[in-house]
PDB file of N, CA, C and O in Angstrom:
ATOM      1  N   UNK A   1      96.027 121.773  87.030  1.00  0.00           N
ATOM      2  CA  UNK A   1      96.125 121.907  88.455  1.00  0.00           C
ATOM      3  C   UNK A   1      97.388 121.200  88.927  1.00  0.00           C
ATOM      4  O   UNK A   1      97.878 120.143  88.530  1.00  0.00           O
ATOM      5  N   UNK A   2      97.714 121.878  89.688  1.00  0.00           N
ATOM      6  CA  UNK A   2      99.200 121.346  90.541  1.00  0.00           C
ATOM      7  C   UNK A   2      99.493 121.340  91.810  1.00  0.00           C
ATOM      8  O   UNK A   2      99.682 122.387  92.428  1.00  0.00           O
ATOM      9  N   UNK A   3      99.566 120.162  92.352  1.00  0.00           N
ATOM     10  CA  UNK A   3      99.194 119.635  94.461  1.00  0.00           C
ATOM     11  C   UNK A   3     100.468 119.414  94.728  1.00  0.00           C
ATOM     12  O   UNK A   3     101.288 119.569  93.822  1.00  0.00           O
ATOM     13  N   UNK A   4     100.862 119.030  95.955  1.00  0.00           N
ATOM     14  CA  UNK A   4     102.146 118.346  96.385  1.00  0.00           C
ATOM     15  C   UNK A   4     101.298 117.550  97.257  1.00  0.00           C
ATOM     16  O   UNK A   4     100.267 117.966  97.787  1.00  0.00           O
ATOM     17  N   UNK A   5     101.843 116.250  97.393  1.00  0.00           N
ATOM     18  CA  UNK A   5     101.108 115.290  98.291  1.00  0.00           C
ATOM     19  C   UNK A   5     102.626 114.531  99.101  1.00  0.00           C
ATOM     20  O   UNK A   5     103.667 114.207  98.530  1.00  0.00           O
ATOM     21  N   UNK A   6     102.297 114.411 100.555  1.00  0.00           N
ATOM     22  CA  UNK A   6     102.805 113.900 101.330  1.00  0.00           C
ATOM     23  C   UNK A   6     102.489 112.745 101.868  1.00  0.00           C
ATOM     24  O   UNK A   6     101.419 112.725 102.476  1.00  0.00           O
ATOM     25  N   UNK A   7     103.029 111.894 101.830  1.00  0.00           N
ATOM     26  CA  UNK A   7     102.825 110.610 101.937  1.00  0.00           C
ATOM     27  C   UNK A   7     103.720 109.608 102.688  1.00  0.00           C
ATOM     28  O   UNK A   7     104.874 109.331 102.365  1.00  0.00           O
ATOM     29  N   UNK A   8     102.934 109.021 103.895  1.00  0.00           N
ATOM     30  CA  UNK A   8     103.459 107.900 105.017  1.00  0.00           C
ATOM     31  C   UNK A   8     103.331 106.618 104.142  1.00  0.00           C
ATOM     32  O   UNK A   8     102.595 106.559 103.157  1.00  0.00           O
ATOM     33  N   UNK A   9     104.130 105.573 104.599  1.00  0.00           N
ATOM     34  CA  UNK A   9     103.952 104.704 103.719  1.00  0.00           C
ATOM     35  C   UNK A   9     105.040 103.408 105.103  1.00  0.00           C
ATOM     36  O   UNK A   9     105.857 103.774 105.948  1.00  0.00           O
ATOM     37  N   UNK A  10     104.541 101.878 104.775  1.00  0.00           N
ATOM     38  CA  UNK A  10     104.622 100.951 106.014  1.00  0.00           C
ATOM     39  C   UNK A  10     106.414 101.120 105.594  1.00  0.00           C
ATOM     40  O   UNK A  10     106.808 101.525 104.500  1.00  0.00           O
ATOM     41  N   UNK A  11     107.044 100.829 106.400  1.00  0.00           N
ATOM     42  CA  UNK A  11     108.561 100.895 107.203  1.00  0.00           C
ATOM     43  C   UNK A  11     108.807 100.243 105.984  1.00  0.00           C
ATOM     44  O   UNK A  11     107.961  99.469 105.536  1.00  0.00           O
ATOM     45  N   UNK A  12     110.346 100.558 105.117  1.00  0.00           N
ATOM     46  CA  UNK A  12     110.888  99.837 104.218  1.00  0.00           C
ATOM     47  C   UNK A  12     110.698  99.376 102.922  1.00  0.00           C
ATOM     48  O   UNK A  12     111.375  98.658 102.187  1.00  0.00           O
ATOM     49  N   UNK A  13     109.046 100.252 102.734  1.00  0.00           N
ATOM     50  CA  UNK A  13     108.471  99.948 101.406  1.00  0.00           C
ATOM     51  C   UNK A  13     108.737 101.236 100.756  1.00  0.00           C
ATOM     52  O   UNK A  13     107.978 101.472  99.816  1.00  0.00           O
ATOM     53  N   UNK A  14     109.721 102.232 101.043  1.00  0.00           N
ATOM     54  CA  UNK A  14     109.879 103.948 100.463  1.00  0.00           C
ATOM     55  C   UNK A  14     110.360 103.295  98.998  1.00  0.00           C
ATOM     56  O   UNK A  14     109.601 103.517  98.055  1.00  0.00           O
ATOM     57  N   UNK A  15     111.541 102.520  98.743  1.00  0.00           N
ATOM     58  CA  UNK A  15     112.321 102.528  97.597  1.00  0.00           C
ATOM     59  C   UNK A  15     111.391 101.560  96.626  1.00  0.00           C
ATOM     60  O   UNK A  15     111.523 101.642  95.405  1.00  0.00           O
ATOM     61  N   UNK A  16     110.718 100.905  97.049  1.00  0.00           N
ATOM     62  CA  UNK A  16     109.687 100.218  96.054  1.00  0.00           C
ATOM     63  C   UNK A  16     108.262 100.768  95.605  1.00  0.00           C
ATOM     64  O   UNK A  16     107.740 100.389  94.557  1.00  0.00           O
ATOM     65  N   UNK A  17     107.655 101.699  96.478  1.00  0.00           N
ATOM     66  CA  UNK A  17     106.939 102.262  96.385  1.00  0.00           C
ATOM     67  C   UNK A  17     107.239 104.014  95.426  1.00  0.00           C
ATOM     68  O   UNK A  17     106.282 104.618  94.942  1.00  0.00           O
ATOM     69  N   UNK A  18     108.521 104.488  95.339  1.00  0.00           N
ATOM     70  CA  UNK A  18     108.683 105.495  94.686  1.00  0.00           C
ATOM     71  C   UNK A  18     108.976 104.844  93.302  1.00  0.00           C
ATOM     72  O   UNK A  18     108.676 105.563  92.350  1.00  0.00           O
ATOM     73  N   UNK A  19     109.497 103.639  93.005  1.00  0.00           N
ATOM     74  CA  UNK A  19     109.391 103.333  91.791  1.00  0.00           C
ATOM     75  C   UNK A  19     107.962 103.239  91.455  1.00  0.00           C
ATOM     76  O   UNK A  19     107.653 103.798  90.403  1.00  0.00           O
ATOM     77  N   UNK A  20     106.991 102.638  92.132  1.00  0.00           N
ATOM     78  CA  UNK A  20     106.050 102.138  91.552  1.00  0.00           C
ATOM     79  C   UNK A  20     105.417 103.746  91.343  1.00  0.00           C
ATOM     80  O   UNK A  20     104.751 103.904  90.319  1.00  0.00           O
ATOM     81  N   UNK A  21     105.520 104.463  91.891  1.00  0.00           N
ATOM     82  CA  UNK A  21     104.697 105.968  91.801  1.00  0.00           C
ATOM     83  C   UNK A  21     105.326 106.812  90.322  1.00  0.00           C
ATOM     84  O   UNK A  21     104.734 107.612  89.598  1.00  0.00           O
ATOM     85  N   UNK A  22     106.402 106.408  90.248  1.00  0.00           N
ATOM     86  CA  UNK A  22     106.616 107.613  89.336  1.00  0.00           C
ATOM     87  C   UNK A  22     106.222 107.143  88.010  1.00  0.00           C
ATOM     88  O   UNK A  22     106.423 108.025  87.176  1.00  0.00           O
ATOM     89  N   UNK A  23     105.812 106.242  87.592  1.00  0.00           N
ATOM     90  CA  UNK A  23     104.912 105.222  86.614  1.00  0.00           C
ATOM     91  C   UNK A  23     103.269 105.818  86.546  1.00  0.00           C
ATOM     92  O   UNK A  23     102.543 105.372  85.658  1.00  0.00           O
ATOM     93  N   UNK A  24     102.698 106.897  87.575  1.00  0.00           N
ATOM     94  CA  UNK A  24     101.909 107.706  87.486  1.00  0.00           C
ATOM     95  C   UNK A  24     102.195 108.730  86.395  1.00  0.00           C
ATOM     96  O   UNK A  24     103.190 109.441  86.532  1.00  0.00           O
ATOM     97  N   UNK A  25     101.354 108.883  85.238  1.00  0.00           N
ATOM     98  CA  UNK A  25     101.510 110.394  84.229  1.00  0.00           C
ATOM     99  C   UNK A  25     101.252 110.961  85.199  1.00  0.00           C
ATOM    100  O   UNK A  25     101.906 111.941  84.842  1.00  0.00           O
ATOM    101  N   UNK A  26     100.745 111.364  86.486  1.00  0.00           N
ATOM    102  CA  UNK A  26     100.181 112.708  86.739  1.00  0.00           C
ATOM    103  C   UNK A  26     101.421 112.698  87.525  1.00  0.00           C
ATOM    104  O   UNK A  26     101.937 113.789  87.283  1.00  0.00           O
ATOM    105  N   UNK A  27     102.334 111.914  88.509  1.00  0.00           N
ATOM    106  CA  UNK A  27     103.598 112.536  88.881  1.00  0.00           C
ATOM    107  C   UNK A  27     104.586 112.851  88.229  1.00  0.00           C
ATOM    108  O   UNK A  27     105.266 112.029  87.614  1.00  0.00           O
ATOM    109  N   UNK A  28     104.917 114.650  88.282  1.00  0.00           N
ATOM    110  CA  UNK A  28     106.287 115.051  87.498  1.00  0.00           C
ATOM    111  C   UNK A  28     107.271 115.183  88.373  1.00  0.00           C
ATOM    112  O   UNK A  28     108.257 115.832  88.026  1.00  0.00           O
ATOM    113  N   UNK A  29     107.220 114.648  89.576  1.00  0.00           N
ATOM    114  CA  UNK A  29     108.466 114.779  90.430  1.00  0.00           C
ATOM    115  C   UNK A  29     108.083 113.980  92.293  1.00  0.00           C
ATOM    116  O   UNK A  29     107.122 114.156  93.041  1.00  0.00           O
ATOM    117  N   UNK A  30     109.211 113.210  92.432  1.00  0.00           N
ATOM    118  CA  UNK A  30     108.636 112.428  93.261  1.00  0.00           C
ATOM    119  C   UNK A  30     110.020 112.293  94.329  1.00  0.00           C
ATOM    120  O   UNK A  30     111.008 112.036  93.640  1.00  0.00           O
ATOM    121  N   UNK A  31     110.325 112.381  95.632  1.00  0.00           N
ATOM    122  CA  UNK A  31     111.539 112.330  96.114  1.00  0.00           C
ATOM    123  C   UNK A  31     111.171 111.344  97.611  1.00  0.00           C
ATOM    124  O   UNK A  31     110.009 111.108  97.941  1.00  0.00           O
ATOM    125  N   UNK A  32     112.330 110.871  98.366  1.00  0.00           N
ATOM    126  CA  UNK A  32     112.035 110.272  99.616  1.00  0.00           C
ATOM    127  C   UNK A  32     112.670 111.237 100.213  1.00  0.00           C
ATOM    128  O   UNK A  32     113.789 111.625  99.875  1.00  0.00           O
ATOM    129  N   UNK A  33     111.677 111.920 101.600  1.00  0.00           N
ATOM    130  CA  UNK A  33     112.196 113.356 102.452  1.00  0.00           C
ATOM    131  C   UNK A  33     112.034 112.440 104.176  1.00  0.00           C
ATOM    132  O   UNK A  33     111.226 111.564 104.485  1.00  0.00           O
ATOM    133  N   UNK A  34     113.041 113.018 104.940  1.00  0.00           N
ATOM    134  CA  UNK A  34     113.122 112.766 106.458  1.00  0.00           C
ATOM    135  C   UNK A  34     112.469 113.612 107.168  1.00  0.00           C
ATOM    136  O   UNK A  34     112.674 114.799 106.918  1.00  0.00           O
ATOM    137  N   UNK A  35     111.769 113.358 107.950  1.00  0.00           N
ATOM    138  CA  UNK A  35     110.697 113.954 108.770  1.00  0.00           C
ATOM    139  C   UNK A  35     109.357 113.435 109.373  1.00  0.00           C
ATOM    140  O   UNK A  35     109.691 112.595 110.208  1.00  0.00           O
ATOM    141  N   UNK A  36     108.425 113.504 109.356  1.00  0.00           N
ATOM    142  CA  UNK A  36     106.962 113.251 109.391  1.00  0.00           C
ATOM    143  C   UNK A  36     106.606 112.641 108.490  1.00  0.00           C
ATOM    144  O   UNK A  36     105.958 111.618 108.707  1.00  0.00           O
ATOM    145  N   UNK A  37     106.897 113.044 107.155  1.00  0.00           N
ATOM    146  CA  UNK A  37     106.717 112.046 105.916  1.00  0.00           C
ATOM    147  C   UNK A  37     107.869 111.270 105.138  1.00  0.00           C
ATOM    148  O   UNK A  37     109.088 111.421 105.218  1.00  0.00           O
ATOM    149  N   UNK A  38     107.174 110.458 104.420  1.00  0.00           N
ATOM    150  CA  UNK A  38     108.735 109.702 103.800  1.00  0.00           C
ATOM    151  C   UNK A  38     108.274 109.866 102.377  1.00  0.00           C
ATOM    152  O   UNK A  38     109.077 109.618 101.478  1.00  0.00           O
ATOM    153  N   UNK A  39     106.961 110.292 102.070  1.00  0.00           N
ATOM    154  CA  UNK A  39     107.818 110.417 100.386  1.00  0.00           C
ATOM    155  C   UNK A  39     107.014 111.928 100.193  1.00  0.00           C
ATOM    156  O   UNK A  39     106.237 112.334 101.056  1.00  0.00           O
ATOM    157  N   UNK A  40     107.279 112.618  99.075  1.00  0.00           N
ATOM    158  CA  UNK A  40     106.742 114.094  98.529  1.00  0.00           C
ATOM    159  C   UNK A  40     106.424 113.755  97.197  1.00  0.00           C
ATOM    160  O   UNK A  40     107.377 113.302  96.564  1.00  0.00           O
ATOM    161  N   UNK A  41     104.998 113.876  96.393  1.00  0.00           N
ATOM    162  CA  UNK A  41     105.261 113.892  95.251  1.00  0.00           C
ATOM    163  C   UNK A  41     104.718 115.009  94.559  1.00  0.00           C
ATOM    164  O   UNK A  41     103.751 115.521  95.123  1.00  0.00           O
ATOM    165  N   UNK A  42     105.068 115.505  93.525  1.00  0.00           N
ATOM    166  CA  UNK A  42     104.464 116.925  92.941  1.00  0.00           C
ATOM    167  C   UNK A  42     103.797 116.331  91.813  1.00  0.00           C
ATOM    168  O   UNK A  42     104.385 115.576  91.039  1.00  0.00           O
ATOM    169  N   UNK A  43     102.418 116.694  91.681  1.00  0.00           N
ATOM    170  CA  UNK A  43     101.521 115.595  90.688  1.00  0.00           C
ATOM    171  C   UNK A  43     100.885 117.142  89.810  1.00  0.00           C
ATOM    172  O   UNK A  43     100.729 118.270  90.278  1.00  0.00           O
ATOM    173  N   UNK A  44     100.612 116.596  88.327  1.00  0.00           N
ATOM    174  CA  UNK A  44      99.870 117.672  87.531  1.00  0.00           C
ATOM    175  C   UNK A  44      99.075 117.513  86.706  1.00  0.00           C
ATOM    176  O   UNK A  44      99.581 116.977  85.720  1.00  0.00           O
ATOM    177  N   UNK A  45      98.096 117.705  86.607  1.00  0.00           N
ATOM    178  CA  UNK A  45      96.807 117.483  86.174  1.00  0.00           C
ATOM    179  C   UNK A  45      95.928 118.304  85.000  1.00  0.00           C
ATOM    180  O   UNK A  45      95.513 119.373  85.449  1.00  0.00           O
ATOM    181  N   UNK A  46      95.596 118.091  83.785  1.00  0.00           N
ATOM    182  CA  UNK A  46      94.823 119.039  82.934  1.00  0.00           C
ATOM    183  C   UNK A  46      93.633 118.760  83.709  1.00  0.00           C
ATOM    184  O   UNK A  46      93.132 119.550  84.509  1.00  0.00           O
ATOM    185  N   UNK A  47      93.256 117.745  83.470  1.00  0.00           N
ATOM    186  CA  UNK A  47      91.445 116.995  84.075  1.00  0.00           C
ATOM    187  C   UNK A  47      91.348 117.560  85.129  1.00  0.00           C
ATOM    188  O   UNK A  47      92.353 117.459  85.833  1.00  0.00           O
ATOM    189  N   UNK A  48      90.490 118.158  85.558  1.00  0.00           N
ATOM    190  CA  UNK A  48      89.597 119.150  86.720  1.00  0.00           C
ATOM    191  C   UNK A  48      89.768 117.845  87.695  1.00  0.00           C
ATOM    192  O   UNK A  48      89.713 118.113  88.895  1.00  0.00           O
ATOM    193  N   UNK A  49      89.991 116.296  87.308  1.00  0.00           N
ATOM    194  CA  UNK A  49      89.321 115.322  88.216  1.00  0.00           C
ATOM    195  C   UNK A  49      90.569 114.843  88.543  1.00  0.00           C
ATOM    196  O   UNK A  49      90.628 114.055  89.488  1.00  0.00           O
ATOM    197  N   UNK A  50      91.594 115.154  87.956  1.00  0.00           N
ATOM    198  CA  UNK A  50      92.751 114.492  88.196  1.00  0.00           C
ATOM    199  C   UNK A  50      93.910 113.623  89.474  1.00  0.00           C
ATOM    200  O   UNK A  50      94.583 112.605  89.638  1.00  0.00           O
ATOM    201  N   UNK A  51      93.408 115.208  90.281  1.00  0.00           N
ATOM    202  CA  UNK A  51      94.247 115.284  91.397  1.00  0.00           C
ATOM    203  C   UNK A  51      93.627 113.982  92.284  1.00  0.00           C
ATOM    204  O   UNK A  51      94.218 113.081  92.879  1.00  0.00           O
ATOM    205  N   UNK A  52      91.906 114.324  92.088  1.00  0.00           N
ATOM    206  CA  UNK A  52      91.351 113.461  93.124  1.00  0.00           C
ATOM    207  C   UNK A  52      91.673 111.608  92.296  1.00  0.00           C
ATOM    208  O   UNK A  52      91.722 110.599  93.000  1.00  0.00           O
ATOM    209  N   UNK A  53      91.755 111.594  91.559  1.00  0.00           N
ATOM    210  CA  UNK A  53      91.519 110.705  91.206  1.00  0.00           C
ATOM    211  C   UNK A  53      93.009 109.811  91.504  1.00  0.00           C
ATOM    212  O   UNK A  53      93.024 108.630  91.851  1.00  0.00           O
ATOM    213  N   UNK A  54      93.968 110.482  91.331  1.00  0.00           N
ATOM    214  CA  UNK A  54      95.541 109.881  92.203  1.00  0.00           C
ATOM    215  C   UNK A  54      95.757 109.958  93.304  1.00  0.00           C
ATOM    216  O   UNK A  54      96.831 109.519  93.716  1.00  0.00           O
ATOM    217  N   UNK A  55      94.520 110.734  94.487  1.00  0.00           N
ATOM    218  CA  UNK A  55      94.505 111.006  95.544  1.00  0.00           C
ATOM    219  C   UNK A  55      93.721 109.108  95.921  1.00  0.00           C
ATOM    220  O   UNK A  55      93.918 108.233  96.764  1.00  0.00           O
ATOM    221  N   UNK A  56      93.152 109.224  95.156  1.00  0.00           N
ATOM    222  CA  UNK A  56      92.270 107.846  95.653  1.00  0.00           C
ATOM    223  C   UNK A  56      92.772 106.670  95.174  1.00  0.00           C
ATOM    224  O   UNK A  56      92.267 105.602  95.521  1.00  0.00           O
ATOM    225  N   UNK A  57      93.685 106.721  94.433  1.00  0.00           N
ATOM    226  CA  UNK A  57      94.219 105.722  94.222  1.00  0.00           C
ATOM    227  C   UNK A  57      95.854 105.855  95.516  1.00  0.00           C
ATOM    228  O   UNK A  57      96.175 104.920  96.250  1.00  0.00           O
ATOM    229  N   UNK A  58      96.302 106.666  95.486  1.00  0.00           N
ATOM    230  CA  UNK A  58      97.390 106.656  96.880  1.00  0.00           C
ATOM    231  C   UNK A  58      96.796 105.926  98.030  1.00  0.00           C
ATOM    232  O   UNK A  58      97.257 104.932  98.589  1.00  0.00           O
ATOM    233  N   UNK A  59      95.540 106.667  98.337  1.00  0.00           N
ATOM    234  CA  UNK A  59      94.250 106.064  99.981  1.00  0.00           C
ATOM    235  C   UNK A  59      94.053 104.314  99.507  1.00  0.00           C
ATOM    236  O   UNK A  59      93.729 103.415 100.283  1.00  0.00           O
ATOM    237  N   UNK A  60      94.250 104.216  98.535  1.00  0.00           N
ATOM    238  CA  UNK A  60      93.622 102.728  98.437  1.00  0.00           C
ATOM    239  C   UNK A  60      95.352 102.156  98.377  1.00  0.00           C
ATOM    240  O   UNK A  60      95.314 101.002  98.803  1.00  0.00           O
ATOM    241  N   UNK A  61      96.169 102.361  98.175  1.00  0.00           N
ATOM    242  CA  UNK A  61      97.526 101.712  97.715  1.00  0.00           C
ATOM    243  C   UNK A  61      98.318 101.066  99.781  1.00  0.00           C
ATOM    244  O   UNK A  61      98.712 101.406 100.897  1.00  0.00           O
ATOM    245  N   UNK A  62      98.034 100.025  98.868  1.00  0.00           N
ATOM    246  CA  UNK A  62      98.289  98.595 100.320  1.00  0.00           C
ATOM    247  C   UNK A  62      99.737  99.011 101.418  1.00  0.00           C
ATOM    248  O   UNK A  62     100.053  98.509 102.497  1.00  0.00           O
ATOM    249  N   UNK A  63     100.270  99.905 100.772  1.00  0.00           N
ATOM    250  CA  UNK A  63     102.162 100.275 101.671  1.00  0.00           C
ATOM    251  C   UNK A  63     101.707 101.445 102.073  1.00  0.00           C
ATOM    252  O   UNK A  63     102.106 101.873 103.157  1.00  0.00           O
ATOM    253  N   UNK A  64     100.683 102.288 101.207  1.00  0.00           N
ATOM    254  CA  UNK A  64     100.045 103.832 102.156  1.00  0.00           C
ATOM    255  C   UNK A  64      99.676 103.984 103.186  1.00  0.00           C
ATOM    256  O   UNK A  64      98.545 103.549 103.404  1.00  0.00           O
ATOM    257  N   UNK A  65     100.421 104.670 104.345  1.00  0.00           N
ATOM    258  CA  UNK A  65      99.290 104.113 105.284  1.00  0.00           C
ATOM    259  C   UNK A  65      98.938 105.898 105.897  1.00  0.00           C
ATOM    260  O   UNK A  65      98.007 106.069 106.684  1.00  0.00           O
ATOM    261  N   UNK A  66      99.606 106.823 105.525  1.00  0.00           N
ATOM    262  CA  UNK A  66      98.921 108.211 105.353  1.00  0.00           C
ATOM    263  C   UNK A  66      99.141 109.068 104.065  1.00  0.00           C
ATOM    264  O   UNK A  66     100.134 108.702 103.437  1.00  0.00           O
ATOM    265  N   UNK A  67      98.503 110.054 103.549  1.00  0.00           N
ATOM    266  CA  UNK A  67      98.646 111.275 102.732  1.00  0.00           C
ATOM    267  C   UNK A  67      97.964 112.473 103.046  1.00  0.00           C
ATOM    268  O   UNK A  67      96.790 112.579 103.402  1.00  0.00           O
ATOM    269  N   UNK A  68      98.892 113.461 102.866  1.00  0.00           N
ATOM    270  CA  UNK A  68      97.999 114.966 102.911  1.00  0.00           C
ATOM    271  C   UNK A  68      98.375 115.756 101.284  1.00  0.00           C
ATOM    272  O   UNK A  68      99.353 116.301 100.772  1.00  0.00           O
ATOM    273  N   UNK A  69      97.396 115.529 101.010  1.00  0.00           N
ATOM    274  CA  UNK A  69      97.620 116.989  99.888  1.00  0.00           C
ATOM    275  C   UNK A  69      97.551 118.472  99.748  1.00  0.00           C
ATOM    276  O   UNK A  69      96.635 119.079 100.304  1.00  0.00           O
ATOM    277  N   UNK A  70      98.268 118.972  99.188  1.00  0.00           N
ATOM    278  CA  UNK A  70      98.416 120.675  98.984  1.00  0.00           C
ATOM    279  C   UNK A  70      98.256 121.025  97.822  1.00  0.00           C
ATOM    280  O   UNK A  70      99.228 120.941  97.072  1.00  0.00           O
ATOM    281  N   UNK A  71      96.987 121.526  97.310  1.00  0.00           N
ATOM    282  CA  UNK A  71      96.946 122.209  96.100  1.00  0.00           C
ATOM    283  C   UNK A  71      97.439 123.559  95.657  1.00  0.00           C
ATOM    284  O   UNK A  71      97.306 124.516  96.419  1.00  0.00           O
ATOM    285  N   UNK A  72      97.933 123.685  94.618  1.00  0.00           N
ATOM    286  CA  UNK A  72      99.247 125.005  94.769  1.00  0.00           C
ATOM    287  C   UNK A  72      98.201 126.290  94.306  1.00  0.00           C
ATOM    288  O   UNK A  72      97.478 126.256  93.311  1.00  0.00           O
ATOM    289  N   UNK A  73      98.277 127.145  95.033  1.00  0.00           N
ATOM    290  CA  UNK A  73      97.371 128.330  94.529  1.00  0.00           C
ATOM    291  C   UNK A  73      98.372 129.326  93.558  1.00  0.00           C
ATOM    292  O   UNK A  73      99.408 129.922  93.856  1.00  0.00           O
ATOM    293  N   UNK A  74      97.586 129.245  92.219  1.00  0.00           N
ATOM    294  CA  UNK A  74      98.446 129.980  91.310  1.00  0.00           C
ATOM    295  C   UNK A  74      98.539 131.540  91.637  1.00  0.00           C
ATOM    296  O   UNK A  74      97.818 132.084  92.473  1.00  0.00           O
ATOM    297  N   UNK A  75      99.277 132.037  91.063  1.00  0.00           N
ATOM    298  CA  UNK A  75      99.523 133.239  91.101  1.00  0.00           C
ATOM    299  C   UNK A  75     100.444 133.977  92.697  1.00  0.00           C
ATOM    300  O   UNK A  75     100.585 135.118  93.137  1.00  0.00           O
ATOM    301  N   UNK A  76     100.760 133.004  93.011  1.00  0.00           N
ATOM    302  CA  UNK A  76     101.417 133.512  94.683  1.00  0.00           C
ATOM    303  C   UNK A  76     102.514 132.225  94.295  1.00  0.00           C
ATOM    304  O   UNK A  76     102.256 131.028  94.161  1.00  0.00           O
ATOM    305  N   UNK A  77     103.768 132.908  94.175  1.00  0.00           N
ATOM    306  CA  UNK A  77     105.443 132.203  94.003  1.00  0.00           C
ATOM    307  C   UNK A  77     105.336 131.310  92.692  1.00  0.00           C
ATOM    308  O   UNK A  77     104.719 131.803  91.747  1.00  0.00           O
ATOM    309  N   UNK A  78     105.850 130.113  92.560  1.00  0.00           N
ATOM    310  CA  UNK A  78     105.962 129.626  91.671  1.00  0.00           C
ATOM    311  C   UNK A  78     107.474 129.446  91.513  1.00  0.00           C
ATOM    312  O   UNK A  78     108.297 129.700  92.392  1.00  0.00           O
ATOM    313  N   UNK A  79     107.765 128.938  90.187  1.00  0.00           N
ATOM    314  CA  UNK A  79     109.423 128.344  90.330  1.00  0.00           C
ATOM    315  C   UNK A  79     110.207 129.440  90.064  1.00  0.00           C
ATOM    316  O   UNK A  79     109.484 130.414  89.854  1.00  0.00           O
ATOM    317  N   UNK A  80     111.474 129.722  89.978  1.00  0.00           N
ATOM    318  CA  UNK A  80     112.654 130.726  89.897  1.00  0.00           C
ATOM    319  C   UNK A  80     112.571 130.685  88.168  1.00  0.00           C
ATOM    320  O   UNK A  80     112.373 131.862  87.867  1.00  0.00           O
ATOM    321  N   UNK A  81     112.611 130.145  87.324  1.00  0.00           N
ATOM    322  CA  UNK A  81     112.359 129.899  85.838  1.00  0.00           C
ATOM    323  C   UNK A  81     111.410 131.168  85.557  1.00  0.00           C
ATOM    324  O   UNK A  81     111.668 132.215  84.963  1.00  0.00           O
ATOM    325  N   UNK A  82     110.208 130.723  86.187  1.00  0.00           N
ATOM    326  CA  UNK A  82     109.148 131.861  85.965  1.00  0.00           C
ATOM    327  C   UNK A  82     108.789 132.742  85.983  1.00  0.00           C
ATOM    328  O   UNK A  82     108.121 133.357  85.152  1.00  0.00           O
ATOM    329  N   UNK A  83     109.303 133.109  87.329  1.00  0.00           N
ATOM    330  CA  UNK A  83     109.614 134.391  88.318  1.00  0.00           C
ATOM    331  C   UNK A  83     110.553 135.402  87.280  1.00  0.00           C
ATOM    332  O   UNK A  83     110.417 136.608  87.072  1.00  0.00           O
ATOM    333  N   UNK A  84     111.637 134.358  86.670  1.00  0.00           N
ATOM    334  CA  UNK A  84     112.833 135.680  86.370  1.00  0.00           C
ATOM    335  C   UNK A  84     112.159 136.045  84.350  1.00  0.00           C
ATOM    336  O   UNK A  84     112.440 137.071  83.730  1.00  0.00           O
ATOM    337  N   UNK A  85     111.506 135.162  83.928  1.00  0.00           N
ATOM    338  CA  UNK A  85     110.960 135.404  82.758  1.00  0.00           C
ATOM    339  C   UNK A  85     109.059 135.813  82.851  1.00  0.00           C
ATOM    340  O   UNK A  85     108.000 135.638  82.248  1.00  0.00           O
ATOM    341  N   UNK A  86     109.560 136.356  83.885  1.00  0.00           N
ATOM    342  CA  UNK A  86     108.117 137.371  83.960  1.00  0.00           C
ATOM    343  C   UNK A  86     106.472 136.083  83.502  1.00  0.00           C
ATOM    344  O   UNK A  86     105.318 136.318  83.143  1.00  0.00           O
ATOM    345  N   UNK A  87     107.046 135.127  83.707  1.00  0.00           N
ATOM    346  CA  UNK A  87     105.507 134.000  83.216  1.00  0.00           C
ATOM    347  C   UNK A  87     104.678 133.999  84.892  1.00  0.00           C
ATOM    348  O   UNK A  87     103.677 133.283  84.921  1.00  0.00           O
ATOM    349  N   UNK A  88     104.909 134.487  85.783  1.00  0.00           N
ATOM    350  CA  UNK A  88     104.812 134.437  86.748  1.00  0.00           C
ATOM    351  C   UNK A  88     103.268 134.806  87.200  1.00  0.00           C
ATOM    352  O   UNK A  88     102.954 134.795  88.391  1.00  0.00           O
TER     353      UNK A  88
END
C-alpha cells in the first residue's frame, strides 16, 4: 500500500523533523512544501497495518501538530516510469 501524508508540524521544527522522518523504512520520499502544509511524505507499506501504524506514530510525534493522509488508489495514474513501460 502506498499514502501520501501531509503534515503541519510547530514553527521551525521542518528541518529537524524531516531528518528524523526519513529514518522511517516505511518513508520512500519525504520533502518540505509551502502552503497549508510544511512537510509531504510518500510512505510504503507491504503490512496491511502499516500505513496506520506510521499514521499513529506521526499523531503522537511532540513537533506534529496536524496530518492528513491519502491513500493512492491503484490502477488510476501512477509514475511516468510505469505508464511508458506498460506496468501501469
Amino acid at each position: 500500500m502506498q499514502s501520501y501524508i501531509l503534515v503541519n508540524c510547530n514553527t521551525g521544527r521542518e528541518n529537524e523533523l524531516i531528518s528524523e522522518l526519513k529514518k522511517f523504512p516505511e518513508v520512500t520520499e519525504i520533502n518540505g512544501i509551502w502552503g497549508k502544509y510544511d512537510i509531504i511524505l510518500k510512505v510504503c507499506s507491504d503490512d496491511p497495518d502499516g500505513i496506520d501504524k506510521i499514521v499513529s506514530k506521526l499523531r503522537n510525534h511532540k513537533d506534529i501538530t496536524n496530518s492528513d493522509t491519502m491513500h493512492v488508489l491503484y490502477g488510476q495514474g501512477g509514475t511516468i516510469d510505469e505508464i511508458e513501460s506498460g506496468r501501469q
